[in-house]
C-alpha positions in Angstrom: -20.6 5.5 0.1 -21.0 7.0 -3.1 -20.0 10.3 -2.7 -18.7 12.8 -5.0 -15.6 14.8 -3.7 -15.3 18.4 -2.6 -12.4 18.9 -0.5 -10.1 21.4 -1.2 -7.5 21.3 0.9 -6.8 18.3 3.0 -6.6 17.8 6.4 -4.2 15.0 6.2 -2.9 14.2 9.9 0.5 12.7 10.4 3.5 12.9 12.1 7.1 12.9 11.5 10.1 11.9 13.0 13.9 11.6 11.5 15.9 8.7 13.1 19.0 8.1 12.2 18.4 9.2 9.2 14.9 8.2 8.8 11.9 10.4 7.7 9.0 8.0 9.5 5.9 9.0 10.0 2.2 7.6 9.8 -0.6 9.5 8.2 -4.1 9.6 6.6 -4.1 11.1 2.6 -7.9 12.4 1.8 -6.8 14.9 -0.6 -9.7 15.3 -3.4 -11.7 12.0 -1.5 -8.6 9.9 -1.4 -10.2 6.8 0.1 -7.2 3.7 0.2 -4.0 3.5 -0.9 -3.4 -0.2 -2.5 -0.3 -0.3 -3.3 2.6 2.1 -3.0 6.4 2.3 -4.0 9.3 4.4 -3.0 10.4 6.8 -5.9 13.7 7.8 -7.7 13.7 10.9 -5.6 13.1 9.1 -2.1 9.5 10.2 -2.0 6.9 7.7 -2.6 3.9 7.0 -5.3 0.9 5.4 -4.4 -2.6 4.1 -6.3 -5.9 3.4 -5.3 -9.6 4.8 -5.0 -11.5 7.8 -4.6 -14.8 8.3 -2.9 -16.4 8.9 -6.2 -14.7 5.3 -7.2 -12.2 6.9 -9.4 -8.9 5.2 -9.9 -6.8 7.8 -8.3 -2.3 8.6 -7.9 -1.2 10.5 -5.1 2.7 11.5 -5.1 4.1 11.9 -1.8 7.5 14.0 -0.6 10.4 11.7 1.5 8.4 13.6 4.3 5.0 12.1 3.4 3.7 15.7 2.3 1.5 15.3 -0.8 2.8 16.8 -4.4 0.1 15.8 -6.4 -3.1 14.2 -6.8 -4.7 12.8 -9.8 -7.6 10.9 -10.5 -8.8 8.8 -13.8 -12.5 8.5 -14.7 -14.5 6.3 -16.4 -18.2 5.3 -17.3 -18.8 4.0 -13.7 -16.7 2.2 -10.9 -12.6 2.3 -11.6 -9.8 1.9 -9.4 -6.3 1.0 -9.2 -4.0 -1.9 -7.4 -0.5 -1.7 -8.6 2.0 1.1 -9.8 5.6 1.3 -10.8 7.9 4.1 -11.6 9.6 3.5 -15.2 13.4 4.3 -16.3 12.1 7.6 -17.8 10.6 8.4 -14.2 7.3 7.8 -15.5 4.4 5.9 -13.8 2.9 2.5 -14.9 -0.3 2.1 -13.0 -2.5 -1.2 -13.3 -6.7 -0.4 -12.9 -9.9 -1.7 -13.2 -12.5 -0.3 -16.0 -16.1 -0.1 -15.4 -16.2 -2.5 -12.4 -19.7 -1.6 -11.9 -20.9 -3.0 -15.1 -20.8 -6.5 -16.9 -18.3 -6.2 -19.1 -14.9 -4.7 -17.0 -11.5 -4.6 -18.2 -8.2 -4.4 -17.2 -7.0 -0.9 -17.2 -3.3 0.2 -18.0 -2.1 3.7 -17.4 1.3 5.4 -18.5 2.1 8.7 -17.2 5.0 10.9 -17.4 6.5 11.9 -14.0 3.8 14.8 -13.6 1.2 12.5 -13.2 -0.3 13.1 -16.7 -1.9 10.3 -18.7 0.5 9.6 -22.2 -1.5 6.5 -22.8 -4.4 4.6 -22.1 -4.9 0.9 -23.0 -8.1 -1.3 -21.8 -7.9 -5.4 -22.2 -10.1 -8.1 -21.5 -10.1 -12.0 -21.9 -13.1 -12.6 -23.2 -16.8 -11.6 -23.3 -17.5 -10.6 -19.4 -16.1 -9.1 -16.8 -12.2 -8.8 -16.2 -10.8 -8.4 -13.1 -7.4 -7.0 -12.4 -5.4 -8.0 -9.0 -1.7 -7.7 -10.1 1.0 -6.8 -12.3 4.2 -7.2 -12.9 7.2 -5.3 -14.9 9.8 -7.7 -16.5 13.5 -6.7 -17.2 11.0 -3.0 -18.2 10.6 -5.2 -21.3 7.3 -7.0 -20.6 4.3 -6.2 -18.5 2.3 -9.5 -17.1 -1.4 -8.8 -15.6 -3.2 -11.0 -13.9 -7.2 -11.8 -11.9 -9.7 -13.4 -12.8 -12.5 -13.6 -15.4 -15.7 -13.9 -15.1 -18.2 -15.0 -18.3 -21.5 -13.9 -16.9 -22.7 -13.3 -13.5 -23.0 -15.3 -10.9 -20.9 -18.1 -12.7 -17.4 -19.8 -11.5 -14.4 -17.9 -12.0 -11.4 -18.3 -14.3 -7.6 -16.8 -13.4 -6.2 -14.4 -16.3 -3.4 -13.6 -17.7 -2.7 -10.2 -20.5 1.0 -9.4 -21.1 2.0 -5.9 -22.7 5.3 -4.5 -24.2 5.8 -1.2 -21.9 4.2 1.4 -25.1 1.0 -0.9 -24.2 1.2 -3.2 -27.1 -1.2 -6.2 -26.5 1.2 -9.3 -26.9 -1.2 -12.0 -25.7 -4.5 -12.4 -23.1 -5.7 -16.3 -21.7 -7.9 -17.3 -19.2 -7.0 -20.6 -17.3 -10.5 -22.9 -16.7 -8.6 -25.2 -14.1 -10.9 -25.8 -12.1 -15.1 -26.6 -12.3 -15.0 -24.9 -8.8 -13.1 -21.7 -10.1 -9.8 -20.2 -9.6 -9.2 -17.1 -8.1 -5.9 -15.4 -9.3 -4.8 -12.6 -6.7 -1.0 -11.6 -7.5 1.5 -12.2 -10.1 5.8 -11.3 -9.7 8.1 -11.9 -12.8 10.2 -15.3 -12.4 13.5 -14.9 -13.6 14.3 -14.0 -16.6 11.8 -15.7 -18.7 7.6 -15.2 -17.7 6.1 -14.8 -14.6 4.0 -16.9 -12.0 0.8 -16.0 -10.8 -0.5 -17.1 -7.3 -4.1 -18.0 -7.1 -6.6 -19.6 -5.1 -7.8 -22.6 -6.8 -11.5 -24.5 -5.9 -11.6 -28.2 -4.9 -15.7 -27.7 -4.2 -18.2 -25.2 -3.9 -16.9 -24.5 0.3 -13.2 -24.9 -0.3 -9.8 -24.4 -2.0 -6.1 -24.7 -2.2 -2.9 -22.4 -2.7 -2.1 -22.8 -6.4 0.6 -21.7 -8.4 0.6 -21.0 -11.9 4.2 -20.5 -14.1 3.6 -19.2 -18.0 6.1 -17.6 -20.0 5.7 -14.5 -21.7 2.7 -15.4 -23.9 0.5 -17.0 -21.2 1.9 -20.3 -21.9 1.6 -23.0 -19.2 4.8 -24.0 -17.9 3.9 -26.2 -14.9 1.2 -25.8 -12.1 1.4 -26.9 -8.6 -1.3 -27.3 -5.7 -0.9 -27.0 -1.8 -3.4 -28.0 0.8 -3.4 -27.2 4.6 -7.1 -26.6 5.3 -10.4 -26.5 3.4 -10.2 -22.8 2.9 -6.8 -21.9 1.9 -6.2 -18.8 -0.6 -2.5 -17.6 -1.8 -2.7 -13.7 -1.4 1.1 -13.1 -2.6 4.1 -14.6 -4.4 7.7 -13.1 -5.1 10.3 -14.3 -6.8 13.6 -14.9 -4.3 17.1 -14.8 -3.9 17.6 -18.2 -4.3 16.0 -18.2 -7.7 12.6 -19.9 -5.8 9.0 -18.6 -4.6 8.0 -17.3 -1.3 3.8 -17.8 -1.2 1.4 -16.2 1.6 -1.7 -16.7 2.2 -4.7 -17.1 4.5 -6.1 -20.6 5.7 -8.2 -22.3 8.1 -6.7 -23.3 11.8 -8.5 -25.6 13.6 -6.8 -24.7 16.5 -7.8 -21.3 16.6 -10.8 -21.6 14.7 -9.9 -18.9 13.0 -8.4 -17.7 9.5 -4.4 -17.8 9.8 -1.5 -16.8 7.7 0.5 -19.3 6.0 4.0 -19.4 4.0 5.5 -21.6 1.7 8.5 -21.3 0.8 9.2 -23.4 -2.8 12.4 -24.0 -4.9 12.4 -22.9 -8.9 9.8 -25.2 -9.8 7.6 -25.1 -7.5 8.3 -28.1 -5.1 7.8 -27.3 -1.2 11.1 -26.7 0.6 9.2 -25.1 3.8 5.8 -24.1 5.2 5.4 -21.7 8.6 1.8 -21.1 10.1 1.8 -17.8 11.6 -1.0 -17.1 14.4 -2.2 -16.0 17.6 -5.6 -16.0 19.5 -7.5 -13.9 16.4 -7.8 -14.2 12.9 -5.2 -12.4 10.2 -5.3 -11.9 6.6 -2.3 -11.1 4.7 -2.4 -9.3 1.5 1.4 -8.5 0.6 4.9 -10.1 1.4 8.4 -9.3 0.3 11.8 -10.6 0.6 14.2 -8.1 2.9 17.4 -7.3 2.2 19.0 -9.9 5.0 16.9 -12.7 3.2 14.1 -12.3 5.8 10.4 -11.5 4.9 8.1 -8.8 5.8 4.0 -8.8 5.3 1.0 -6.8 6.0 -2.5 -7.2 6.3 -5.0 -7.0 9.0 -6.4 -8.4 12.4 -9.5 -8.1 13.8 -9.5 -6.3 17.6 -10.3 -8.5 20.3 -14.0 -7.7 19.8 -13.7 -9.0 16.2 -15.5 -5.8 14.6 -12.7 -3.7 13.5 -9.3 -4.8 11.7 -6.1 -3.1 13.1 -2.9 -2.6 10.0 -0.8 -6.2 10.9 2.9 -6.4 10.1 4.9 -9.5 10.4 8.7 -9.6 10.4 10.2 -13.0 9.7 13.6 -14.7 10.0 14.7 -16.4 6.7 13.0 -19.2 7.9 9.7 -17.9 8.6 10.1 -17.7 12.3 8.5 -14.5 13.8 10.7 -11.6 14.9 8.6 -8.7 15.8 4.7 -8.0 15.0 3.0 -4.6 14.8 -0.1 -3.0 15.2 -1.1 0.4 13.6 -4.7 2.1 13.3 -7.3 3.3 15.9 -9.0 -0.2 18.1 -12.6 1.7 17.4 -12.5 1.7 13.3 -11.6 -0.7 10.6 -8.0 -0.6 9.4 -6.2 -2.4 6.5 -3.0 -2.6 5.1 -3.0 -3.7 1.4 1.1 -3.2 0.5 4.6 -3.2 1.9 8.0 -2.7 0.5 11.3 -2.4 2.2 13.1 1.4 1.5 16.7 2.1 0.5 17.2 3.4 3.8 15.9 -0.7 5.2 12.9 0.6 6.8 9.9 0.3 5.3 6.4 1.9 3.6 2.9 0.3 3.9 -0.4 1.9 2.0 -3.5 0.9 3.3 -6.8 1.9 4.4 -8.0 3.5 7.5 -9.0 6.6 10.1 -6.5 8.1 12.1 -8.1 11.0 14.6 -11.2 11.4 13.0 -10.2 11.5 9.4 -10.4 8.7 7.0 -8.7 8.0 3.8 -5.2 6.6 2.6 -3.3 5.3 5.2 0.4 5.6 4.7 2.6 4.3 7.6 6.7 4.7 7.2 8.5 2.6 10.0 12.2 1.7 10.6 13.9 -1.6 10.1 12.2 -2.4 14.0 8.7 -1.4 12.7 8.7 1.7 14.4 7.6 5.1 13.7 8.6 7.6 16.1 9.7 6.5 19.1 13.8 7.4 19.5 16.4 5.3 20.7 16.0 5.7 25.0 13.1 7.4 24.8 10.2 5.9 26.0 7.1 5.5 23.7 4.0 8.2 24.2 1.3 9.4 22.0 3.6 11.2 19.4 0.0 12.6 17.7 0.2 15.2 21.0 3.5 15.8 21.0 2.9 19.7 19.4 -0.4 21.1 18.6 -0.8 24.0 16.5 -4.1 26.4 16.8 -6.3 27.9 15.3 -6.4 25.8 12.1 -7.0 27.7 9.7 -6.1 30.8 11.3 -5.9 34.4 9.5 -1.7 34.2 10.6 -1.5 34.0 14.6 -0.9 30.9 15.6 -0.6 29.7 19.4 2.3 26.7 19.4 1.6 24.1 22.4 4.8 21.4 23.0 5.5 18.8 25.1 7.9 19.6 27.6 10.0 16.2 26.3 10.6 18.1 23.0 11.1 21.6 24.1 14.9 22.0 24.1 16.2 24.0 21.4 13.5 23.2 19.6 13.2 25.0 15.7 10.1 25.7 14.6 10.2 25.9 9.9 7.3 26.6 7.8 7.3 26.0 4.2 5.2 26.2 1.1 3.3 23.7 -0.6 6.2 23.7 -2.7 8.4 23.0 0.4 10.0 26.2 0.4 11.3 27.4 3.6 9.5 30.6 4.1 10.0 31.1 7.7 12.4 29.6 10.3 12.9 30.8 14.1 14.1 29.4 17.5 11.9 28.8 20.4 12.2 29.6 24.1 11.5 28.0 26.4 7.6 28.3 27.0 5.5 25.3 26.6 3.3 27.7 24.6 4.1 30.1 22.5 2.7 32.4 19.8 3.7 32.0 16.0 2.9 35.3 14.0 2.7 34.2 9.9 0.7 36.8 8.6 2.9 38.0 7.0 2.6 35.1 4.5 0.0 34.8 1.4 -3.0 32.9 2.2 -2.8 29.1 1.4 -1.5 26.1 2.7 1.8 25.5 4.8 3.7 22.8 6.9 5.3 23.6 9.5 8.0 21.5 11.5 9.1 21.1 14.5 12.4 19.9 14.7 14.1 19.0 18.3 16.4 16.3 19.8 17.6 15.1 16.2 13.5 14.3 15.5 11.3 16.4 13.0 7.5 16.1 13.7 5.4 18.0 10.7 2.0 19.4 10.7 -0.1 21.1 7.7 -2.0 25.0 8.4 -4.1 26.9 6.5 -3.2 30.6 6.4 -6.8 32.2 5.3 -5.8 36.1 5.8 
């Protein structure tokens, strides 16, 4: 698994389509060995940024277009396993990107990364807790002021675990680190959101025994200090994934426990006011198991999530989305990602435009990597109003690719009326722009072009559906 990279250009697969508006489209990122995408936001220019790992085990940041083509790659090595699980685009349209340091040794750290809006490192700062290992899960930016980081801690192998908490100024400036010893059993912090205007709170999974453990919730202010603490139970294995701070000034929790009815791992929600106390809880399930690893508020006071669940075989995980009412009743479900490999999805975040973008994990037609999925307020990615759903993957097919500049264009016959085909540069340049007949097939002469790497577009019936060639002549 271990592999260095060697790709040079990427055969990222993907499609495209623009409704109402909406650039959606769902694709695979292996540019330079991208292998998962952890967490990603939408940017300042309505592309998007996202963070994650390489198959070298690099931390890696991939910049994407509004289209979903990729701008830049970079990738941030240390002395053995790194990677990275949050970023967040600064005032100055800069990057703040939260890693791991040497995961594969004893004594990891938590890894903090500024970059300008390039991609290029301006500062490095590594932290720990203590003498072991220190692992990162979450971070979050306050008022662009304060920078709380949280996971858990670990004093020597094989022993129980402690949830952390390291708080920056934004120039990296170390302002305080704590572990929390809770519990003998361990506690597991996995995600932390700011809480107001004054700390943050940290959601956790907290041990009652050696087999079991409970929701937690930890609230410190700005220095780590405990404010209050509160537990929930519903089963013997219960774990809070995510928290956010809501409109209402309380806490939205989600989480994984165990059903009894399904025998299975479910997801769970609770729903608390500012201090914690339980105004709600919602167990979401079906037949199989789900995990949930990211939730956010919507703009309608709703809630939106993402994770994974296994296919009916219980070998492979699909990418799971769950829209909620404000009360945590179910509105629409989606599954993304082939049946025959495994699929995650690690991050969601509603867009200006109310859809939404996920970053995952995954294979989609062969090729493995990222997995960036951009959907519409309805979780769709393609499908236009009226029209009924089909493979959109074979919609258009572009061949030979690479080709030395003559390429044969195949479309489906639902697409084909006045249908423009564009190709651009890397630099999304329009560099070539004509009309097509009527043909189902047709021949696209670029030769003309200097060798490299293009996408080309197919836009028809309001929808855009993009592809990448490479021009080798």
């Amino acid at each position: 698994m271990h592999r260095k990279f060697f790709l040079l250009f990427s055969a990222a697969i993907f499609f495209t389509n623009n409704t109402f508006g909406q650039n959606n489209f769902e694709l695979i990122v292996d540019t330079l060995g991208t292998a998962s995408a952890e967490c990603i936001q939408e940017t300042f220019d309505g592309g998007y940024v996202f963070c994650g790992t390489n198959i070298s085990n690099d931390a890696i940041v991939v910049k994407l277009d509004s289209l979903g083509i990729v701008e830049w790659t970079k990738s941030f090595v240390g002395p053995s396993l790194e990677g990275a699980n949050y970023i967040e685009q600064t005032p100055d349209s800069g990057y703040i990107v939260n890693a791991v340091y040497d995961i594969g040794g004893p004594f990891a750290k938590n890894w903090l990364l500024k970059l300008n809006s390039s991609g290029d490192t301006i500062w490095t700062k590594t932290n720990s807790v203590g003498t072991g290992a220190t692992i990162p899960q979450g971070m979050a930016n306050l008022n662009n002021s304060v920078i709380g980081l949280t996971g858990y801690f670990q004093p020597q192998p094989n022993t129980g675990l402690s949830a952390y908490f390291i708080s920056t100024l934004t120039n990296g400036y170390l302002l305080s680190s704590k572990f929390y010893n809770t519990s003998p059993f361990g506690t597991e912090a996995y995600a932390i959101c700011e809480a107001g205007n004054n700390g943050f709170i940290i959601s956790a999974a907290y041990g009652t025994s050696n087999l079991s453990s409970d929701f937690y919730l930890l609230r410190v202010n700005t220095f780590g200090d405990t404010l209050w603490t509160k537990t929930y139970n519903y089963s013997n294995s219960d774990a809070g994934r995510d928290v956010k701070h809501t409109d209402d000034n309380g806490f939205i929790i989600s989480g994984t426990v165990w059903n009894n009815t399904t025998n299975a791992s479910n997801i769970y929600l609770i729903k608390t006011d500012s201090i914690g106390d339980t105004l709600w809880t919602k167990l979401l399930y079906n037949t199989e198991s789900q995990n949930v690893y990211s939730i956010q508020q919507t703009i309608d006071g709703g809630y939106i999530m993402v994770g994974l669940e296994p296919n009916s075989l219980g070998l492979f995980g699909v990418i799971y989305v769950i829209r909620t009412d404000t009360a945590g009743d179910t509105l629409w479900t989606k599954n993304f990602g082939e049946q025959i490999t495994n699929n995650v999805g690690f991050y969601i975040m509603q867009t200006n435009d109310e859809g939404y973008i996920i970053s995952g994990a995954g294979s989609l037609n062969g090729v493995a990597g990222a997995y960036i999925i951009k959907i519409d307020s309805l979780g769709n990615v393609s499908t236009p109003v009226g029209v009924p759903e089909i493979n959109q993957m074979d919609l258009f097919t572009i061949y030979p690719n690479p080709s030395n500049g003559v390429f044969t264009l195949e479309i489906d016959k639902r697409l084909h009326d006045d249908a423009i085909f564009e190709a651009y540069s890397i630099n999304h340049q329009l560099v070539h722009s004509c009309k097509l007949d009527s043909k189902s097939k047709e021949q696209i002469d670029l030769s003309f072009l200097p060798k490299g790497v293009y996408v080309v577009r197919l836009v028809t019936n309001g929808n855009s559906l993009t592809k990448k060639i490479l021009l080798t002549n």
